[in-house]
PASEBA-1860 file (N, C-alpha, C; in nm, 3 decimals):
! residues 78
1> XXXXXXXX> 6.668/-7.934/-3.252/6.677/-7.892/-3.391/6.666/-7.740/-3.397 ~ 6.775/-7.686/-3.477/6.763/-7.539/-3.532/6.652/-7.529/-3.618 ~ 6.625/-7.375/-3.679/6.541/-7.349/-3.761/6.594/-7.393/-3.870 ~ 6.760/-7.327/-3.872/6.811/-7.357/-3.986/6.867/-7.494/-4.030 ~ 6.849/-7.620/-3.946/6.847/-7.743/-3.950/6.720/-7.799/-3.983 ~ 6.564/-7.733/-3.926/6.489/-7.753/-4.003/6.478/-7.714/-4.154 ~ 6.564/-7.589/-4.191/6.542/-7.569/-4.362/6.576/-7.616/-4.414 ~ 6.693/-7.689/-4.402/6.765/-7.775/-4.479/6.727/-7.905/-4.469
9> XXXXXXXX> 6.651/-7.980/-4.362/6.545/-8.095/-4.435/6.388/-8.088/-4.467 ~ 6.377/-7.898/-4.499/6.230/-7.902/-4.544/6.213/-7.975/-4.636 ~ 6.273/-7.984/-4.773/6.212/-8.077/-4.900/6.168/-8.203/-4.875 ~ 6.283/-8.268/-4.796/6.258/-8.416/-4.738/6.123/-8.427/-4.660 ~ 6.120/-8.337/-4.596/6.027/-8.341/-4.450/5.878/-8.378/-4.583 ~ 5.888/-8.220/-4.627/5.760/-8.217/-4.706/5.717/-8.332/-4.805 ~ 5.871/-8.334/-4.827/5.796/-8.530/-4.969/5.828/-8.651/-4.898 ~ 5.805/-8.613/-4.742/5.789/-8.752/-4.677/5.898/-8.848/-4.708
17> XXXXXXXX> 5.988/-8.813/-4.713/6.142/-8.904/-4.715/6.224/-8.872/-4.629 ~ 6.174/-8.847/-4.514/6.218/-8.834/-4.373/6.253/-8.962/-4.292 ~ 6.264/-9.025/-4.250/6.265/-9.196/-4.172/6.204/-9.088/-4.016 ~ 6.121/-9.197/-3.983/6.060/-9.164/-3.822/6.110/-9.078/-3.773 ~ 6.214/-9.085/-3.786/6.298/-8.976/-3.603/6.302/-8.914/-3.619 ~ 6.338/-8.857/-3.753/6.408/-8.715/-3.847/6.277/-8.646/-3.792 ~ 6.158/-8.699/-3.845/6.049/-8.625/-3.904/5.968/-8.599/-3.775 ~ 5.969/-8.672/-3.687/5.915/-8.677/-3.551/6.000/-8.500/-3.460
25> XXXXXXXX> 6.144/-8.536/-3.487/6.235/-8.421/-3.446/6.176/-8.291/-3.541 ~ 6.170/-8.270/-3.668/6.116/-8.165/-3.708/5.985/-8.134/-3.671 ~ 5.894/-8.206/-3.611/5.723/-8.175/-3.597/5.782/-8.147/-3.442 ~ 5.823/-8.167/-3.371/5.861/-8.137/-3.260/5.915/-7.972/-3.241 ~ 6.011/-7.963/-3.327/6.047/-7.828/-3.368/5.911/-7.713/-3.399 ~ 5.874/-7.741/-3.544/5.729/-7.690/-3.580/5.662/-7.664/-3.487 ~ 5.632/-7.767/-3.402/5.528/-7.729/-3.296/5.562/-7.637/-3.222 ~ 5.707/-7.616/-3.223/5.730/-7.562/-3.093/5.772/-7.407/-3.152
33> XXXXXXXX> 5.812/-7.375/-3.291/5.868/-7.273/-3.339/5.721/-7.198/-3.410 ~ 5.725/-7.088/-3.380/5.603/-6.988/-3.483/5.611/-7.003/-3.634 ~ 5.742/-6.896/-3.630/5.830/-6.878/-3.702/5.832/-6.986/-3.831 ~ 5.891/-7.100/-3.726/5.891/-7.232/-3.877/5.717/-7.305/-3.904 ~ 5.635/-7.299/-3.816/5.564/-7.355/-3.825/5.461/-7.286/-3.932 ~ 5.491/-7.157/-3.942/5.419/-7.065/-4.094/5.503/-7.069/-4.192 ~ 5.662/-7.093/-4.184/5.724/-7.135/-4.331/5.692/-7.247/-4.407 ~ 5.675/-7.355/-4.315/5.631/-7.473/-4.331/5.490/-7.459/-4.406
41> XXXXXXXX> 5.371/-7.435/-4.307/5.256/-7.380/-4.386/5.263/-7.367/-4.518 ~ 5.325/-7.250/-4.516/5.291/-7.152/-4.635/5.432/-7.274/-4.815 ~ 5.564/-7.297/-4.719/5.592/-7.378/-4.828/5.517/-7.512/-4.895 ~ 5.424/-7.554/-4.795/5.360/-7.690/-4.821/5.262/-7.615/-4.926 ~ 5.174/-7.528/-4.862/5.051/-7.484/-4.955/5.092/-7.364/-5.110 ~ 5.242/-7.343/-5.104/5.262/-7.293/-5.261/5.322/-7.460/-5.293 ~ 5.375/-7.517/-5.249/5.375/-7.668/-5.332/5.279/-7.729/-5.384 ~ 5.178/-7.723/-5.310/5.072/-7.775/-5.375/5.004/-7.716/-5.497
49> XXXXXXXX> 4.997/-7.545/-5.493/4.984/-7.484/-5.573/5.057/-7.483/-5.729 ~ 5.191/-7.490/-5.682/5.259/-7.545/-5.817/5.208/-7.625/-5.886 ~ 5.272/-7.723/-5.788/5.202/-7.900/-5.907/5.037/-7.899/-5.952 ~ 4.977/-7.774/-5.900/4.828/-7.796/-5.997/4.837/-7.736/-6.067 ~ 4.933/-7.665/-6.149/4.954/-7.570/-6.240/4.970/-7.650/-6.334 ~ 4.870/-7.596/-6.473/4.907/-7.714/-6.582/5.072/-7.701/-6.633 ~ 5.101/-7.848/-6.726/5.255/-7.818/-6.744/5.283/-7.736/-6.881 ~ 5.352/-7.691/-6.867/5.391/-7.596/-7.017/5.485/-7.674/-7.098
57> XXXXXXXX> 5.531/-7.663/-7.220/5.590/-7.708/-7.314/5.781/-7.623/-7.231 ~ 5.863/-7.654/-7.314/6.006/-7.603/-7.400/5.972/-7.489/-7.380 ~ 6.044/-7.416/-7.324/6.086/-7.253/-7.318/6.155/-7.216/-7.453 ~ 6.103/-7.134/-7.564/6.197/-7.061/-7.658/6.333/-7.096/-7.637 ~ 6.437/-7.121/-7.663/6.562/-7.119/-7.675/6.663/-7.013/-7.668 ~ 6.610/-6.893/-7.727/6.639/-6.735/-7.669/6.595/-6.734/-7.502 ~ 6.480/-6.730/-7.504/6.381/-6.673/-7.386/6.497/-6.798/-7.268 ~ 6.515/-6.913/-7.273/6.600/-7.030/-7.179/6.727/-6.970/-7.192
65> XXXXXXXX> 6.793/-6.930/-7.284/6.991/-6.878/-7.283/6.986/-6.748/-7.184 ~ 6.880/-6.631/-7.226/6.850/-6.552/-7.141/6.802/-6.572/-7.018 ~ 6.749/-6.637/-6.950/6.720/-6.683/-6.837/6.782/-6.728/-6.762 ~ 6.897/-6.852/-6.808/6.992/-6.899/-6.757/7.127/-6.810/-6.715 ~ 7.115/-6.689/-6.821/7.248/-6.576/-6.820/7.171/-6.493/-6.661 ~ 7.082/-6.461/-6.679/7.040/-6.413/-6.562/7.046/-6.446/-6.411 ~ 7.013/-6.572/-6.396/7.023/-6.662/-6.283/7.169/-6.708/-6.288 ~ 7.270/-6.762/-6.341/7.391/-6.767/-6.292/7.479/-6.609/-6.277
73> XXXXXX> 7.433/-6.453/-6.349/7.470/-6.378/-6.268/7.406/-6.338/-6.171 ~ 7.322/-6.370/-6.139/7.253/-6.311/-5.953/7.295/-6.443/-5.894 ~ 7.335/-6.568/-5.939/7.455/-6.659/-5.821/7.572/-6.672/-5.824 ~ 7.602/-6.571/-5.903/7.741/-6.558/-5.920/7.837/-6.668/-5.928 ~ 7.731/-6.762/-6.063/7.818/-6.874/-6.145/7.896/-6.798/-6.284 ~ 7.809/-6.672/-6.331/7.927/-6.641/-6.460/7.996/-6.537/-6.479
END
């Protein structure tokens, strides 16, 4: 496994919807990579951090059109 084959099943890896082998092959990786084994870290422990964040309501409707104009021009959807 690449690093960059591990990034692309971090979400899975992390919410445990990996099947055995997958996930066995990425801890294999981890173990063996620095590198991924502190991305990993550090993405597991701001995940966790998130979801203890209380939830907020509806974003303004201005404050969401503006937000959305922003993020599809820095991905260059508009």
């Amino acid at each position: 496994m690449t690093c960059e084959e591990l990034m692309a099943a971090l979400l899975d890896y992390t919410g445990g919807e990996l099947v055995v082998e997958h996930r066995e092959t990425v801890e294999v990786h981890i173990s063996g990579c620095e590198r991924c084994e502190s991305y990993v870290a550090t993405y597991t422990h701001t995940t966790r951090l998130v979801r203890a964040l209380p939830k907020c309501g509806a974003l303004p409707p201005a404050l969401e059109a503006r937000l959305r104009k922003a993020l599809e021009a820095e991905l260059g959807e508009g």
